[in-house]
Structure formats: C-alpha cells, structure tokens
C-alpha positions, 0 to 999 in steps of 0.5 A: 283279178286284182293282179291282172287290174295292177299290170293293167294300171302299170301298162296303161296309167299315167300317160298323157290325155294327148298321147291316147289321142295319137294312140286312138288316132294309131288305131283307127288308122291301122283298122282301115289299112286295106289297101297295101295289104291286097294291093298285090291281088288287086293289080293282078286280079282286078287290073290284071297286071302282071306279077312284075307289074305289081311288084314295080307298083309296090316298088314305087310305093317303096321309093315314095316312102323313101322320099316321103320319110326325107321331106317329112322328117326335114319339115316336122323341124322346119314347119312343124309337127302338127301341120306337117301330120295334117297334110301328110294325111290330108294327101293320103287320102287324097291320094288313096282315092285317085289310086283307086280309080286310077285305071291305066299302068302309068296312072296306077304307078304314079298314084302308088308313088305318091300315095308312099310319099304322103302316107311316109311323111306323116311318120316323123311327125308322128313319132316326135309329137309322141316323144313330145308329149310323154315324158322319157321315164315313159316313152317305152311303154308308150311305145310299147303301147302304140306297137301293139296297137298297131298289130291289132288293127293289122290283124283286124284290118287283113280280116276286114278287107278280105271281106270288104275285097268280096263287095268290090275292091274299090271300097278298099281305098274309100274305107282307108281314105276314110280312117285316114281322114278320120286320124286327121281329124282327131289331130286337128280337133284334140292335139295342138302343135307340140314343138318347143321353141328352141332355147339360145343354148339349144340352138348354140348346141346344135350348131356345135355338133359334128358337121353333116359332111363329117358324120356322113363320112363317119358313117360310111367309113364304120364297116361294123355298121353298114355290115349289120345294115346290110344284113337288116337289108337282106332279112328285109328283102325275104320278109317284106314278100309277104306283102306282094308276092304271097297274096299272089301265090296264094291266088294262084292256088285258088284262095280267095282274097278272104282267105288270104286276109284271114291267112295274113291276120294270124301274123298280127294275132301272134304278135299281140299275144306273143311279144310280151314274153319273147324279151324273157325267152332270149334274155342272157342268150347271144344277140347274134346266136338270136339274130341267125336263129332268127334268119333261119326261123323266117327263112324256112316259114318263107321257104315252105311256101314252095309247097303250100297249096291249102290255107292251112299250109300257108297259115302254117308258114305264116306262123312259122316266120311270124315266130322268126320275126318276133325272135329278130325284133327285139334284138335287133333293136337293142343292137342297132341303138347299141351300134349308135354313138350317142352324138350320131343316134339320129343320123344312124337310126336313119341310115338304118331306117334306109334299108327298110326303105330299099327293101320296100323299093327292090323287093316286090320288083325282084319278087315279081321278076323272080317268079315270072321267070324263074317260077313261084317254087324258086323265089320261095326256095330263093328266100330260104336260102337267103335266109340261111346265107343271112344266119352264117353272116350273123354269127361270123359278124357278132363278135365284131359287133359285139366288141363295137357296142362294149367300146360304146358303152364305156369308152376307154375301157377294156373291151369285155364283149357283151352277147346277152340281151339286156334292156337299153337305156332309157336314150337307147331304149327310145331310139329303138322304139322310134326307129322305124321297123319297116315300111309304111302299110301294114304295120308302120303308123302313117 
C-alpha cells in the first residue's frame, strides 16, 4: 500500500492547481465525446446516407480540422490563449446542436465542417495554457496525465453513447454540447489567460530567427522528414477507419450501436492499463524494427476485419490493432521530436501534425468509396496491405533516419547511428507530448 500511495504522489504531486483544472476540464469533455464516435451509424442508419456520403461528411470534419488547427494556433498568439479557448468551445457546441438537427446532406456537410473547425481551434489554446502553467522539469508527466485522461473518457464515453444512441441519437449532440459547455465554464470561472507579455529580448529574438519562406524551403527540401511523414500519413489513412467505416461494418453484421461502443472501449481500456509498460517493453530495440513491426500488428487487426461477423471477432481485431498503436506511439514520438532542429521544432511538429489532418480529410471518403465499389472484404484486405507495404518502407528508411537524428543530436560530430528508444530530452520530450497524435474526436483534447 505504501508503494502504490509513493508512485501515486510522484505521478500526481506537485502540479499546478490550474493544470487539474485543464485536467478535469480534459476529462469531462472526453466523458461526452459521443458524436464522431457514432457519426458514421448515425448518417447511415438514422439519415440514411450512404457509405460514400458519410465518409465525405467525417471527411469534411477533417478539413475544418485543418483550417480550425491553422486559425486557432495564429490566435492563441495574437488574441490570446483564454479567449481563443472560450470561443473555440462556445462554437462547439453551438455547432454540435445545429449538427444535430440538421437534416438535409448539405446542411449536415456544412455543420460536420464547422463543427471540425470549432472543436480543432481549441487545441493549441489548450496545449500552450498546460506548457503555461506547469513548469518543464513537469511537463511530461502532466502530459502524460492529461493522456490517460483522455483514453479513459474515451472509453467511457464509446460505452455511454452506445447507451445513449438506443434513447435517440440526438441526445448524442445535446450531451456533447453540454460537456462542452461545461469545459468552458470550468475555464472561464477557474484558469485566467496564462500568456506572458512578451519581453524586448523576446521579441528582438523572434524577429532574428530563419524567415518563414526559408524554413518552408528547409522543410520541404529534407527528404528524410517528409518521408517519415508520409509514412505517418500511410498508418494514419488504416487507423483512422476505425472511426467511419467500422461502425458501419459492424452494423451491417447486425450489431447494434452499443455493441459497437462497447466494442470501440476496449481500445481505450487497453491504453490505459497498458501504455505505462510498452516504453520498458521496446526499450534498446531499433525505432524502425518497432515502428514496422508496429504497421504489421495494426495492418492484421485491420485486415481480420474482412472476416469478423460477431462482437467477439471485431472486439478481437480492435485489440489486436490497439496493441500495434500502442507499439507505434512512443516511438514515433520520440523520432519525430529527434527529426526536428531545434531552431524549426515548431514549424515541424506542425507539418507533422498535417498528416493527421489528411488522414482525417481523405480517409473516410477512400474509406466509403472503397467499400461502396469494391466491397466491405476489399477495404479491410486494403488496409492489410497497407500496412505491410508501410512496415517494408520503415525498415528500408530507418537507417536514413537514424543517421539524420545522431547528426542532430551532435552536430559536427561522427555520425554513430542510434536505433534503440531512449527518452527525449526535456524540449524534445515536450514537443513530443504536445504534438498532436491525431485528429480531434475521439481521442484529441478539444
């Protein structure tokens, strides 16, 4: 008892009263993130769109994501962190009800649209109020934290709206609007606007760092990178269909919406009681070895899904690519902080970021045209075999890679590749943490 009552004081001791705040905020928030999770049932069984249909309406979600992740991130700097949150939520939730009752495919396009604009603006404001506020000896735990937080209001919520879907879908937008809300009015009432009036050295620094047009060409031209994000953008495209096209598959097998929620939870449960241990698990193994292996993992979990016609089959194939996540996490998070020059960490995490935001945009639409013309068996042998095409282009890239982070890391130095997982320094560490894994919904602070 005394050992459990110390890990529990160094996980949770010594953070800000403001950071719980965010925390609870995090949490009640995720407890009522219904809609994206039963979106896809919802346009097809209650609307009665089609499979292509929904997925351009999660797609849309994706590209107001996009634009929403843009315009919040250029205001939390300009207007500042506090209001820009406020509004992004306030607009959820508006947003969220209209969506709700919108009835017409075009109405439901547009409010899918802004609705993902709203909900992704509130993600940098929230993301630099929590680098705010807690100090950087603590910003990986808090993270860390505000991670598992999420994935257990995840799992919670995919059970709840199961539930709630049986009383009437629309009940689904009115309690997400509501927690929404709720998170607002924890930040209006509790956290104050946490940006820091920039000093003269400040703004004398930021004026001398490399022009936008010349990081841009920086970027573009370092093959290294935009490989690893294309590769990112790949595993995105198969992981992201558990969000639009498996709700539908499993309705066609004659599972109800609860069944599918309860199925979808066990990916969430997993994380939480398995995440802590995956970091010792690969540690000293080759971040490429890691990374395909990971690729194979969630490419056969998504793959099985061809043949699954009971809850136990696709709870099985859930689990199987929840463990292929969990592997691919933390080594792509490291990696990608590693591929970053300190100089351009910001501008890299967010090109990074970009490839989540494709996915979002493209994956439901290739989803739904997929498996309206070429089958429900084909989309998910599709994403096998992405999978497995993605794992080959890890282990022929690595080494690339590899060399690219050791030149980082010591700069004029002999090149010694470094292929085991080791834990980021405190910068990289936070870039890592803050960097966003994946689009807003399910699993994203909004």
């Amino acid at each position: 008892m005394r050992t459990v009552r110390g890990w529990f004081r160094e996980t949770t001791g010594g953070l800000p009263r403001t950071f719980w705040y965010l925390w609870t905020g995090t949490l009640i928030n995720r407890l009522g993130s219904f809609v994206l999770v039963f979106l896809a049932i919802y346009l097809t069984q209650a609307r009665h769109f089609s499979a292509a249909q929904a997925g351009l309406v999660i797609g849309l979600w994706g590209v107001g994501g996009a634009v929403g992740t843009t315009v919040g991130g250029t205001l939390v700097d300009r207007w500042g962190r506090r209001p820009t949150l406020l509004t992004a939520h306030l607009g959820a939730a508006t947003m969220m009800l209209s969506l709700g009752f919108a009835r017409p495919l075009w109405a439901v396009a547009v409010g899918a649209l802004l609705l993902g604009t709203f909900a992704e603006a509130a993600r940098p404001a929230f993301g630099a109020m929590m680098i705010d506020v807690v100090p950087e000896r603590d910003r990986l735990r808090a993270f860390s934290l505000n991670y598992w937080a999420i994935n257990l209001g995840f799992a919670c919520a995919a059970v709840l709206a199961g539930l709630a879907a049986e009383a009437g879908y629309l009940l689904l937008f009115v309690v997400d609007a509501a927690t929404t809300l709720a998170t607002a009015l924890i930040i209006f009432v509790k956290v104050g606007e946490t940006r820091r009036a920039p000093t003269t050295s400040a703004v004398k620094g930021a004026t001398s760092g490399p022009p936008r047009v010349g990081a841009l060409r920086t970027i573009a031209a370092d093959r290294v990178f935009l490989g690893f994000v294309v590769l990112n953008l790949f595993g995105a495209l198969v992981f992201l269909q558990h969000i639009s096209m498996l709700p539908i598959a499993m309705g066609d097998a004659g599972l109800s919406p609860a069944t599918y929620g309860s199925v979808i939870a066990l990916n969430g449960v997993l994380i939480v009681a398995g995440q802590l241990f995956v970091p010792r698990l690969i540690r000293g193994r080759s971040r490429s070895h890691v990374l395909a292996l990971a690729s194979v993992v969630m490419g056969v979990g998504f793959g099985l899904t061809a043949f699954a016609d009971a809850a136990w089959f696709f709870g099985l194939t859930v689990l199987i690519w929840t463990l292929g996540e969990m592997l691919n996490s933390p080594s792509n998070a490291t990696l990608i902080a590693e591929l970053s020059p300190a100089e351009l960490r910001g501008r890299y995490q967010g090109v990074f970021s970009l490839s989540w935001q494709v996915a979002g945009a493209v994956a439901p639409v290739l989803g739904g045209v997929v498996r309206e013309h070429a089958g429900n068996g084909a989309l998910w042998l599709g994403c096998a075999a992405i999978g497995m095409a993605t794992a080959l282009a890890h282990l022929l890239s690595g080494p690339a890679r590899e060399r690219r982070a050791a030149r980082l890391r010591h700069p004029g130095a002999p090149v010694v590749p470094v292929t085991a997982v080791q834990p980021p320094p405190p910068q990289s560490a936070e870039a890592a943490a803050t960097a966003p894994a994946e689009p807003v919904g399910a699993r994203t602070p909004a």
